[in-house]
N, C-alpha and C positions, 0 to 999 in steps of 0.2 A: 554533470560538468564539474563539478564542487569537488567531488570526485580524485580528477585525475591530480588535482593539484595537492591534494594531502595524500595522495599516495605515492607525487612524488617526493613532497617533504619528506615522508617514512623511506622511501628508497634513499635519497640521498642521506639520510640520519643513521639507518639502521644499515643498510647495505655496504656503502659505499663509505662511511663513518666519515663525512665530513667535521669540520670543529663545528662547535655550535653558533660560531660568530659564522661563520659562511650558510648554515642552514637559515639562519636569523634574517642572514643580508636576501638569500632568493626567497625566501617569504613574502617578506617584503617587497621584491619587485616584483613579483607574482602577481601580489595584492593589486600592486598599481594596475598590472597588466589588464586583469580580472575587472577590475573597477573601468576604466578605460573601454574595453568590451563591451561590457552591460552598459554602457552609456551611450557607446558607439552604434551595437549592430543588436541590445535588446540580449533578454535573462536569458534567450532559448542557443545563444551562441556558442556554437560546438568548439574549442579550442583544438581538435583533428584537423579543422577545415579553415585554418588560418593560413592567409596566404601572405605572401611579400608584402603585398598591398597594404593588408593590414597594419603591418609591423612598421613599415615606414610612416602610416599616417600617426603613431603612437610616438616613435621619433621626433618624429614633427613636434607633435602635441607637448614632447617632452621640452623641445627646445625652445618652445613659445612661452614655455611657465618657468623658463628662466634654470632649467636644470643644466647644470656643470655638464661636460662632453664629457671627462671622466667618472660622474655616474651612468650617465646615456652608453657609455662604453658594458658597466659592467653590466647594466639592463639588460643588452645584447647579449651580452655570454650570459645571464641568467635563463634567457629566454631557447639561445643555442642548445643550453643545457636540457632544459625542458623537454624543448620538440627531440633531441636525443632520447632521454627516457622515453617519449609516444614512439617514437622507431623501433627500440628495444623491446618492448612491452607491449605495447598498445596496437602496432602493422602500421604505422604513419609510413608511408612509402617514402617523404622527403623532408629536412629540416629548412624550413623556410628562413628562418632565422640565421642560418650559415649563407647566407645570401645578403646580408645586409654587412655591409662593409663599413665601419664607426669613424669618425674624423678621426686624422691623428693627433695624438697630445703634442704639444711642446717639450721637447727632450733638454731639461733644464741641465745646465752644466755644471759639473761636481764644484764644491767648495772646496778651496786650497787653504791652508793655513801659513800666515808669514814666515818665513823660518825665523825672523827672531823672535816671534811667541812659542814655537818648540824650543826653540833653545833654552828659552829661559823658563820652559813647564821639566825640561830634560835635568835642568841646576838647579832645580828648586830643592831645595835644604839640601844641598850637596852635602855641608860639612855634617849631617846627619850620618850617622853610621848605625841607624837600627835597620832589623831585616826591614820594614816595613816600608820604608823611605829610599830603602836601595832596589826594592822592591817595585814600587810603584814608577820611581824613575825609569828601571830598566824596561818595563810594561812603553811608554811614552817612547821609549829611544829603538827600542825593539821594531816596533811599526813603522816608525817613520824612516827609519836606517834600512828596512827593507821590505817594505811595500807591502807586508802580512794582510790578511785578511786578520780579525779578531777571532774565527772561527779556528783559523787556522795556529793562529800562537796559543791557542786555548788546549788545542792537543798538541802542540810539539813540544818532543819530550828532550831531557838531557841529554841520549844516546846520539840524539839525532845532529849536536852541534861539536863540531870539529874547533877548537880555541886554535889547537896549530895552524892549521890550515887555513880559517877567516871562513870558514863555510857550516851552514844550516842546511839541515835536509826538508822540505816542508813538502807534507802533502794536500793538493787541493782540491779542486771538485772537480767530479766523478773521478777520482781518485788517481788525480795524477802528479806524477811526482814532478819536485824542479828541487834545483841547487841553490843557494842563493849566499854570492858573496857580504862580507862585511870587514869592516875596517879594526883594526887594532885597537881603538878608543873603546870600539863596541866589545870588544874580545876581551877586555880590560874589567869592563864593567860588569860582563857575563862574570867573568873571574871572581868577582868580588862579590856579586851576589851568593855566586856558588858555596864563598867560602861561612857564607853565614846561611845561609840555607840550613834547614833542619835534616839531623843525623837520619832519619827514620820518618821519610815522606813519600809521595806517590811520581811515579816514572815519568810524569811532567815536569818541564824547565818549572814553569810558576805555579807554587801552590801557597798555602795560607800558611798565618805563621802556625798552625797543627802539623803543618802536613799534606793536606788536603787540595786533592786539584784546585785552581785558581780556573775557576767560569767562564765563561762569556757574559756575565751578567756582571763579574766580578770586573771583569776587565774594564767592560764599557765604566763604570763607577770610577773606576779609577781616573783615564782621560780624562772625563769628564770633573775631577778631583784635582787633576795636575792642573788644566787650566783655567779651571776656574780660579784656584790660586793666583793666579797671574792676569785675572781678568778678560778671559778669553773663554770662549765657549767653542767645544773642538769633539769630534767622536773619531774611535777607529776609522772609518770610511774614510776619515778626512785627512787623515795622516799618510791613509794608501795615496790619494789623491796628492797630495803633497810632496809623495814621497817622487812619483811621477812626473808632476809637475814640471818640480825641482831639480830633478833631473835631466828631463828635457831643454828646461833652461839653459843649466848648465852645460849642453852641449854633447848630450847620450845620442847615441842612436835609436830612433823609433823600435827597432827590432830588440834591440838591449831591452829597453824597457818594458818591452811585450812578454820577454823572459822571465825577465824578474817580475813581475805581477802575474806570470803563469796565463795570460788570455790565451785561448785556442785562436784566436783572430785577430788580423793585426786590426780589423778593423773598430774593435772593440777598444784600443791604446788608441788608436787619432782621437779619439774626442781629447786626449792631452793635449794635442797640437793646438787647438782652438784655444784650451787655458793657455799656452803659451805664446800666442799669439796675440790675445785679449790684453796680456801681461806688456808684453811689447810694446803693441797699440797704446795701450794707458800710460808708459815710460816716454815714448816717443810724443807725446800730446804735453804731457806737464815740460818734456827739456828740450825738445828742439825749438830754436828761435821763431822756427818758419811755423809752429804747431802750437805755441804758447797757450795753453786758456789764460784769459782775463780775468780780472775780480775775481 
């Protein structure tokens, strides 16, 4: 019995080359599982001949002892997994485990950032003129001016951005392209980076002051640099969200924005609608007369 479970850990480790934090995590539920078993239906319990049943009353077991429905979630797929490899390997005729359907989570809504803490993480040491200052500015003004992902400004290169025209070329995932306009102010700043940029660097817009591409790792620091200056706590993610937002607010078209943030769905852009609506909501509550909160 003992068995099939370290030879799945060895298939998912060795075969399938999961990281080690994922081999780590189905160990672990494994463990539970296993333990659960032997306590449930006795040592001699074949894990082949685990049915629905089973799996649901573990469920249960789980939500009694107080575990979070997003580990109960990945328990499932640990377990989905499993009975996969007995299919594969082992002749299991069915995965019992793809039959068990896990509550849904609460689909928490993105964080926006105010625009007058971008503004004033976008001014921060303006009258600085070293690469490093013009640098990290344009990182903050980049994302929030057009909805980038950080994955995505982390590889766009110089070739890719048109100064006359007010146009970026970015490509996104699963490698699709979009166009994305910008403003003059933005074309400006690009300009000015440019001109202090190093003679002899790598075919990305940001790199260090060597040379050297500027990260994803590099960037998130940064954000998270510009605002903290300013007493705000803010990442890439948040700036797309913002960017969106903010736009919406201001009166974009749903479809525009779906563009400019590259979704393959529009249904993927309404969850903006709801921040901008919340937004409403809360404006509409503090100034109309008929909606005042008190005290």
């Amino acid at each position: 019995m003992k068995s099939l479970y370290d030879s799945f850990t060895t298939y998912i480790r060795c075969e399938l080359n999961l990281s080690a934090r994922t081999v780590s995590s189905y160990t672990y539920d494994l463990g539970q599982w296993q333990r659960f078993t032997i306590d449930s239906f006795g040592e001699d319990f074949d894990p082949a001949r685990t049915s629905v049943g089973d799996i649901r009353l573990w469920v249960a077991h789980l939500s009694r002892n107080g575990i979070c429905q997003r580990s109960i979630r990945r328990k499932i797929q640990t377990l989905r997994a499993f009975f996969h490899y007995l299919m594969l390997r082992h002749g299991l005729a069915a995965n019992p485990a793809a039959e068990i359907t896990p509550a849904r989570l609460p689909k928490p809504l993105p964080r926006a950032i105010r625009p007058a803490l971008t503004e004033a993480a976008i001014a921060l040491d303006a009258d600085c003129a070293d690469f490093i200052h013009v640098r990290n500015r344009l990182v903050v003004d980049l994302l929030y001016a057009t909805g980038m992902r950080a994955s995505e400004l982390a590889s766009l290169r110089t070739a890719d951005i048109n100064l006359a025209a007010g146009t970026l070329r970015v490509m996104g995932k699963r490698r699709r392209e979009r166009v994305i306009p910008f403003g003059p102010q933005l074309a400006a700043d690009i300009a000015r980076y440019l001109s202090l940029r190093p003679a002899d660097c790598a075919p990305t817009l940001l790199v260090t002051d060597n040379g050297a591409p500027l990260l994803y790792r590099h960037i998130l620091a940064i954000v998270k640099q510009q605002f903290g200056a300013v007493g705000a706590v803010a990442t890439p993610h948040a700036l797309r969200h913002s960017c969106a937002t903010d736009m919406l607010n201001g009166g974009a078209e749903l479809t525009a924005v779906q563009q400019l943030l590259g979704h393959a769905s529009l249904a993927t852009t309404q969850i903006y609608t709801h921040l901008s609506f919340r937004d409403l909501k809360q404006n509409y509550q503090l100034a109309h007369p008929r909606a005042l909160k008190h005290g």
